[in-house]
N, CA, C and O atoms as a printed pandas DataFrame, in Angstrom:
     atom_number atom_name residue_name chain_id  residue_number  x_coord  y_coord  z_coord
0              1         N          UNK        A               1  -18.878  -43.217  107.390
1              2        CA          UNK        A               1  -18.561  -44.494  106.781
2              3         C          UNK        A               1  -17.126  -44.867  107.163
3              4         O          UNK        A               1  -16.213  -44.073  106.936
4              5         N          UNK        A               2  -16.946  -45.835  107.630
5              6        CA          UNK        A               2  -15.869  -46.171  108.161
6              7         C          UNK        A               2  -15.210  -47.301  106.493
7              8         O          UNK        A               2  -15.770  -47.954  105.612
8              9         N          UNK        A               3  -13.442  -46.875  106.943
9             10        CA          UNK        A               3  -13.033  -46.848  105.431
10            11         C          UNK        A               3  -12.158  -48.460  105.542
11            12         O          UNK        A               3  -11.594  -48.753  106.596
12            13         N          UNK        A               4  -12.138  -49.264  104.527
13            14        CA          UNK        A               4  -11.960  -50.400  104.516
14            15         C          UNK        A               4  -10.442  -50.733  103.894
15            16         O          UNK        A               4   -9.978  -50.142  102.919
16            17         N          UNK        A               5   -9.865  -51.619  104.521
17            18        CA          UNK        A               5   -8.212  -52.188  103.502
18            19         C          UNK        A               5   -8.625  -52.336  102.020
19            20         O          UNK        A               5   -7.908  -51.844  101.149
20            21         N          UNK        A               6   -9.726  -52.980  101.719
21            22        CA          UNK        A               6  -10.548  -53.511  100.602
22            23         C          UNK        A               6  -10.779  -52.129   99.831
23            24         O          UNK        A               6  -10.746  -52.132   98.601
24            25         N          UNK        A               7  -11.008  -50.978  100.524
25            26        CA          UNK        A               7  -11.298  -49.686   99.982
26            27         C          UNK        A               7  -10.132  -49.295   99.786
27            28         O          UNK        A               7  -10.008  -49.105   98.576
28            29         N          UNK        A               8   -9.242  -49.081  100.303
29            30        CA          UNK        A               8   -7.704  -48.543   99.936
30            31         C          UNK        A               8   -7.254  -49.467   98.968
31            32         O          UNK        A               8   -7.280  -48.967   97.843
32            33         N          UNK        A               9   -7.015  -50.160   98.984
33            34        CA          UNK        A               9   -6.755  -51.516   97.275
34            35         C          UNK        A               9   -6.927  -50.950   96.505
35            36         O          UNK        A               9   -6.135  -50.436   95.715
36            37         N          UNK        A              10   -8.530  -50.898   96.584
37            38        CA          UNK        A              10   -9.174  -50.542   95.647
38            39         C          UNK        A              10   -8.727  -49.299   94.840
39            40         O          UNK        A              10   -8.652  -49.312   93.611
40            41         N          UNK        A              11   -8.375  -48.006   95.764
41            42        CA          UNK        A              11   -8.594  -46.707   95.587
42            43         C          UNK        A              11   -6.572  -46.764   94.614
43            44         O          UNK        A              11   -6.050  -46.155   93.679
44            45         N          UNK        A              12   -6.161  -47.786   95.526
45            46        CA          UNK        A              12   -4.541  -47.672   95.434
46            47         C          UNK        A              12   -4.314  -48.598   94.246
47            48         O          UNK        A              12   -3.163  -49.027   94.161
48            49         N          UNK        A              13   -5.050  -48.934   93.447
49            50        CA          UNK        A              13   -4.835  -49.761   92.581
50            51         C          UNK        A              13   -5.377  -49.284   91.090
51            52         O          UNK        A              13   -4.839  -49.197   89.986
52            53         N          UNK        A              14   -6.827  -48.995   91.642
53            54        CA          UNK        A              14   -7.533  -48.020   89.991
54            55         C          UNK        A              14   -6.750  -46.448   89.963
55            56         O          UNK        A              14   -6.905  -45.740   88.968
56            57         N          UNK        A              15   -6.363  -46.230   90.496
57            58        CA          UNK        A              15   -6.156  -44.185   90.600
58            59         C          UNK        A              15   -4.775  -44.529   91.342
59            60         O          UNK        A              15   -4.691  -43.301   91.347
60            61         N          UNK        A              16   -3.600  -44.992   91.979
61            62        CA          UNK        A              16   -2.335  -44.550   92.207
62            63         C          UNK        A              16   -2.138  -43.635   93.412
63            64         O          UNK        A              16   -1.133  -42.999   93.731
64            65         N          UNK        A              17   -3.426  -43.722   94.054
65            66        CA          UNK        A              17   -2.948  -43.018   95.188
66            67         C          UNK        A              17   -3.530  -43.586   96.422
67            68         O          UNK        A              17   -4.409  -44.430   96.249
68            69         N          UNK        A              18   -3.123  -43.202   97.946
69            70        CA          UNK        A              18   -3.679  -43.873   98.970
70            71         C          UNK        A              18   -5.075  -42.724   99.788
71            72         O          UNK        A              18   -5.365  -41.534   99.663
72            73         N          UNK        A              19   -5.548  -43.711  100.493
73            74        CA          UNK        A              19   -6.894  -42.447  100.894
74            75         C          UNK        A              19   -6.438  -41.562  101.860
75            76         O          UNK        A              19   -7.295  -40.865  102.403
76            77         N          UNK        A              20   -5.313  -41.438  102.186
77            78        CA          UNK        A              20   -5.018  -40.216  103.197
78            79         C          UNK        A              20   -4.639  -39.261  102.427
79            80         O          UNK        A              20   -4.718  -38.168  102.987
80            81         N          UNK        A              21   -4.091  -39.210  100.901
81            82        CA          UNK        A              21   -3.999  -38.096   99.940
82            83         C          UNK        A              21   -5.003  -37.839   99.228
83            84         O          UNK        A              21   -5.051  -36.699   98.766
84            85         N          UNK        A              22   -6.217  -38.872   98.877
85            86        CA          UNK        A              22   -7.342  -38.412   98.405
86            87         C          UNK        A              22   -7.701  -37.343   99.425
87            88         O          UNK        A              22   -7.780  -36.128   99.242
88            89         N          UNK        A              23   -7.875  -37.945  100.382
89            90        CA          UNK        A              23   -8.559  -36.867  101.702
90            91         C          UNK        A              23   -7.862  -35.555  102.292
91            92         O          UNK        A              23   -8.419  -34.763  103.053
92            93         N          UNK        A              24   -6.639  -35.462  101.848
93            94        CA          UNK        A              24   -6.230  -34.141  102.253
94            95         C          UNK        A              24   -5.784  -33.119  100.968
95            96         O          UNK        A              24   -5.432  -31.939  100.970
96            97         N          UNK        A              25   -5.981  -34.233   99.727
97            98        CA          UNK        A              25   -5.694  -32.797   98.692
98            99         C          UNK        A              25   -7.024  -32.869   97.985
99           100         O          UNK        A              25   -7.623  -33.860   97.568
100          101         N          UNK        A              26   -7.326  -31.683   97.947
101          102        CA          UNK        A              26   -8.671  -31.515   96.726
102          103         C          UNK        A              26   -8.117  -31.925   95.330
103          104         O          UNK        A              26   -8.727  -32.842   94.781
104          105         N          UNK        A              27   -6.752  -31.235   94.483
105          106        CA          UNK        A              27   -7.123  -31.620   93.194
106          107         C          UNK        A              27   -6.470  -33.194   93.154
107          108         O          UNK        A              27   -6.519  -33.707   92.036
108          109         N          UNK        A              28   -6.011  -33.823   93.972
109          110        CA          UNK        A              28   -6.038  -35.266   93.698
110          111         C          UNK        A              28   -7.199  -35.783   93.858
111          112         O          UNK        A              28   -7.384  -36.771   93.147
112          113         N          UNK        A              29   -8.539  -35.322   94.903
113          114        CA          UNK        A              29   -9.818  -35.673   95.090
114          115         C          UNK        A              29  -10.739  -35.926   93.606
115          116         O          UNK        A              29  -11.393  -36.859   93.140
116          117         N          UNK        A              30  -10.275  -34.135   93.051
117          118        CA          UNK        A              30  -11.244  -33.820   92.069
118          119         C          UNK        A              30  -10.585  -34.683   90.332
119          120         O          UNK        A              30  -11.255  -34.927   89.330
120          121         N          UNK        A              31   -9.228  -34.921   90.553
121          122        CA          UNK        A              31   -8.911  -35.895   89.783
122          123         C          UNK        A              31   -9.716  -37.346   89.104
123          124         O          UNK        A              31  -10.277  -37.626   88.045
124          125         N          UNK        A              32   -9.306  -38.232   90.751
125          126        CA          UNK        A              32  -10.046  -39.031   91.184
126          127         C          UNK        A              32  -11.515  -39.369   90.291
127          128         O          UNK        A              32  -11.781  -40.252   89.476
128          129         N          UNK        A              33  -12.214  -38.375   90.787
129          130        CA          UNK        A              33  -13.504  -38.180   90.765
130          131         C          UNK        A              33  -13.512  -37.839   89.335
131          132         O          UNK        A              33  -14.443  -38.405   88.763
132          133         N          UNK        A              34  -12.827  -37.140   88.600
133          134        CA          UNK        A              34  -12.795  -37.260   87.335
134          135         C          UNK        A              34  -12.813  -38.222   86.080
135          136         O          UNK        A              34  -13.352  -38.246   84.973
136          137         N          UNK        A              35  -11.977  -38.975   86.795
137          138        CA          UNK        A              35  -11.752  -40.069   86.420
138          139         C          UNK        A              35  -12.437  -41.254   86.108
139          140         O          UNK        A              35  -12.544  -42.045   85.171
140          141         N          UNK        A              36  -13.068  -40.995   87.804
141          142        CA          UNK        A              36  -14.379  -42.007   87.423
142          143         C          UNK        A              36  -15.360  -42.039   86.836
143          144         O          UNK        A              36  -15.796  -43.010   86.219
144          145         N          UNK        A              37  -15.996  -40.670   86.974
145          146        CA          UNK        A              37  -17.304  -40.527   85.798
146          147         C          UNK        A              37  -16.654  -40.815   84.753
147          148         O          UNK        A              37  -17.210  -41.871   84.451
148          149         N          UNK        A              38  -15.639  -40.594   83.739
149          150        CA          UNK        A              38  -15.319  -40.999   82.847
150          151         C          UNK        A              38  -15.217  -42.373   82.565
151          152         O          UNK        A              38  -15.508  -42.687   81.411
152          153         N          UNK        A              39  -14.845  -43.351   83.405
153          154        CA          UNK        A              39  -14.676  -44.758   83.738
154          155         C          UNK        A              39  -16.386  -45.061   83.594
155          156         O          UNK        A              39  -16.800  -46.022   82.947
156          157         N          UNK        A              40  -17.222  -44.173   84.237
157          158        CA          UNK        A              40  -18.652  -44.530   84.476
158          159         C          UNK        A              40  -19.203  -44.945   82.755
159          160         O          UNK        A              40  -19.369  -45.942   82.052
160          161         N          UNK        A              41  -19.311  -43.715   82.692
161          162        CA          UNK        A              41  -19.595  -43.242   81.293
162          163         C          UNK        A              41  -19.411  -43.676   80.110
163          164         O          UNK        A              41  -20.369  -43.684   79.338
164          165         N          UNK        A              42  -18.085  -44.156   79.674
165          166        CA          UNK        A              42  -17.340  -45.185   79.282
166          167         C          UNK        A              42  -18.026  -46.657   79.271
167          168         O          UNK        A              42  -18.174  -47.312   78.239
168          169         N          UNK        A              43  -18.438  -47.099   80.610
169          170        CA          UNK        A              43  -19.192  -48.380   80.589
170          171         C          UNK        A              43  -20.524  -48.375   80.248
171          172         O          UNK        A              43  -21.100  -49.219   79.562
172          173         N          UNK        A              44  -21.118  -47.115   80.897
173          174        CA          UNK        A              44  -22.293  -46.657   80.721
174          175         C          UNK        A              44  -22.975  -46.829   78.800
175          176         O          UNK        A              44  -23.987  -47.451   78.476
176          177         N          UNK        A              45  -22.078  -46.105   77.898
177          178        CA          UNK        A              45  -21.799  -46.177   76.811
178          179         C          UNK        A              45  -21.816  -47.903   75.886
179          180         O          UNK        A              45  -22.392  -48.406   74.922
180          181         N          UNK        A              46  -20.708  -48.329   77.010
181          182        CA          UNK        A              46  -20.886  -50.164   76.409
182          183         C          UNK        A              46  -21.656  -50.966   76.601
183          184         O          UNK        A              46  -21.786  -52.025   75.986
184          185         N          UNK        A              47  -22.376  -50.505   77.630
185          186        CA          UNK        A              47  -23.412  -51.632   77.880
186          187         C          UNK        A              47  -24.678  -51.521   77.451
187          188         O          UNK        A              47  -25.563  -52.366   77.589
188          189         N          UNK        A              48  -24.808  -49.821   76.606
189          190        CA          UNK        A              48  -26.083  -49.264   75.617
190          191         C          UNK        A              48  -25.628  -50.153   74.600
191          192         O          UNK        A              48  -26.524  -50.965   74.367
192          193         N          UNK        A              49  -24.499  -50.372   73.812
193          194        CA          UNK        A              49  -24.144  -50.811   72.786
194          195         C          UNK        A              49  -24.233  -52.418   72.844
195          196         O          UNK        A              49  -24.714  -53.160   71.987
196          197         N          UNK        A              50  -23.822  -52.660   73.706
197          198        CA          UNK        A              50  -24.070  -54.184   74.018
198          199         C          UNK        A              50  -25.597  -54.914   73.926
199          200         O          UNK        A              50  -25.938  -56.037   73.552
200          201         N          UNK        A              51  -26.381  -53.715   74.458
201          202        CA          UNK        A              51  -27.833  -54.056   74.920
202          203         C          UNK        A              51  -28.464  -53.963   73.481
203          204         O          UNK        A              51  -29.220  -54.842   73.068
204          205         N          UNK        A              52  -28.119  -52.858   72.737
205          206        CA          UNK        A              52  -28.718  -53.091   71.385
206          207         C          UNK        A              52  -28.071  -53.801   70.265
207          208         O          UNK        A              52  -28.447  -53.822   69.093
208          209         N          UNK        A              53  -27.189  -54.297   70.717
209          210        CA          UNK        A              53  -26.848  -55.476   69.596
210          211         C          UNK        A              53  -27.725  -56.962   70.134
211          212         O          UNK        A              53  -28.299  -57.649   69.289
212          213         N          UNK        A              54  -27.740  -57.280   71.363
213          214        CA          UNK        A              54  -28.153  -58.353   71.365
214          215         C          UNK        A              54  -29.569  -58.198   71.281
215          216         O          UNK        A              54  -30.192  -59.253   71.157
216          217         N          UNK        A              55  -30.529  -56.658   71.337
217          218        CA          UNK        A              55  -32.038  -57.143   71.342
218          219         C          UNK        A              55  -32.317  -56.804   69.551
219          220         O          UNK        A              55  -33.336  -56.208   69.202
220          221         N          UNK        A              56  -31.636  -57.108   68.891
221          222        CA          UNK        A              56  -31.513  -56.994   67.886
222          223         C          UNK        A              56  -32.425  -57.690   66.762
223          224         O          UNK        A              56  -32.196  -57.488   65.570
């Protein structure tokens, strides 16, 4: 997969770091990646809550 300016923004804007340090350190990788399932999960969570308030 070839990696995009739009992808570095991205990466350099939610998480604080650029993709040549994602890619050469693991625990900034596994950070990262931490992070996001939590971010996931988090939404994952609001949009159960959301969904059963409005079929209410």
């Amino acid at each position: 997969m070839k990696y995009t300016n739009e992808m570095e923004k991205a990466l350099l804007t939610a998480h604080g770091v650029c993709y040549e340090e994602y890619k050469r350190k693991l625990h900034v990788r596994l950070e990262v990646e931490k992070r996001r399932e939590q971010d996931y999960l988090t939404c994952k969570r609001l949009v159960s809550d959301l969904d059963g308030k409005i079929h209410v």
